[in-house]
N, C-alpha and C positions, 0 to 999 in steps of 0.2 A: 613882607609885602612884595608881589610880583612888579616884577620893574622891565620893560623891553630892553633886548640887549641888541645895541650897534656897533657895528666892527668900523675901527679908523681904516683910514686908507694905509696906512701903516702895517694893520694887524693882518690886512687880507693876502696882501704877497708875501708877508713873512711867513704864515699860515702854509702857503704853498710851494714856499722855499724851504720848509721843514719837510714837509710831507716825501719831497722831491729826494730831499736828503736821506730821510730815514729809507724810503724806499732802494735807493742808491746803496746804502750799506747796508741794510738789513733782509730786505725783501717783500714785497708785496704783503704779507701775511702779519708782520710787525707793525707794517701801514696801518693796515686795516683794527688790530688793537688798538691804536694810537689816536685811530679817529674816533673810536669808540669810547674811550678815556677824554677824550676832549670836549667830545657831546655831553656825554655827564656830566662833565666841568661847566658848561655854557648852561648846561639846563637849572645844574645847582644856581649860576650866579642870576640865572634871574629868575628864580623863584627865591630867594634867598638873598640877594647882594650883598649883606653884610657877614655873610659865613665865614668868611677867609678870612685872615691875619692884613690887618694893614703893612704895607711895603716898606722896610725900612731905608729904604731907599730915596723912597720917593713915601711920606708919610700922606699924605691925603690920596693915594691910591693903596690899592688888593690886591695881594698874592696870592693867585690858586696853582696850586702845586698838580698837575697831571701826571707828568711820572719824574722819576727821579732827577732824571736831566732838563726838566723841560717844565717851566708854569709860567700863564697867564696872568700878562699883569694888566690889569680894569679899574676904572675909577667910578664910581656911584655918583648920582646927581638926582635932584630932587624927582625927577618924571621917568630916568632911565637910567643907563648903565652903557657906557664904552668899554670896549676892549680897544687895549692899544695898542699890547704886543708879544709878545714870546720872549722869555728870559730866559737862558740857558744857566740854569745854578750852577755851574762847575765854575761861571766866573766869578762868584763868591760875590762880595762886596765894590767888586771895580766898576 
């Protein structure tokens, strides 16, 4: 079931503080994959919100995995769907 998705005020400058970084190290050209993998990601979760792995982390939110370093964590609610913020997996469990 489609569910609108809202970005926290959390998720929008980290969002842009990724971008700024990947950019920084990698180049314009990896950005741009990056954004493109992360669209897919936003589009799955809301046509979809239940697709991804609950967070074991945090159990009443979702893990969406974008790329290897890097996934979206979102919590579903009865009308919509938050994004809260970018998780960097290399810090494992901390």
């Amino acid at each position: 079931m489609s569910k609108p998705v809202k970005w926290t005020p959390k998720a929008q400058p980290e969002y842009a503080d990724l971008l700024n970084e990947i950019e920084a190290k990698y180049g314009l050209e990896v950005v741009l994959k990056f954004l493109d993998k992360a669209e897919q990601v936003v589009d799955t979760i809301e046509m979809y919100p239940g697709s991804f792995p609950l967070f074991d982390i945090a159990p009443t939110t979702r893990k969406a995995v974008i790329t290897v370093q890097t996934s979206l964590i979102y919590q579903v609610f009865k009308t919509e769907t938050y994004l809260l913020y970018f998780w960097d997996n290399r810090r494992g469990g901390e």
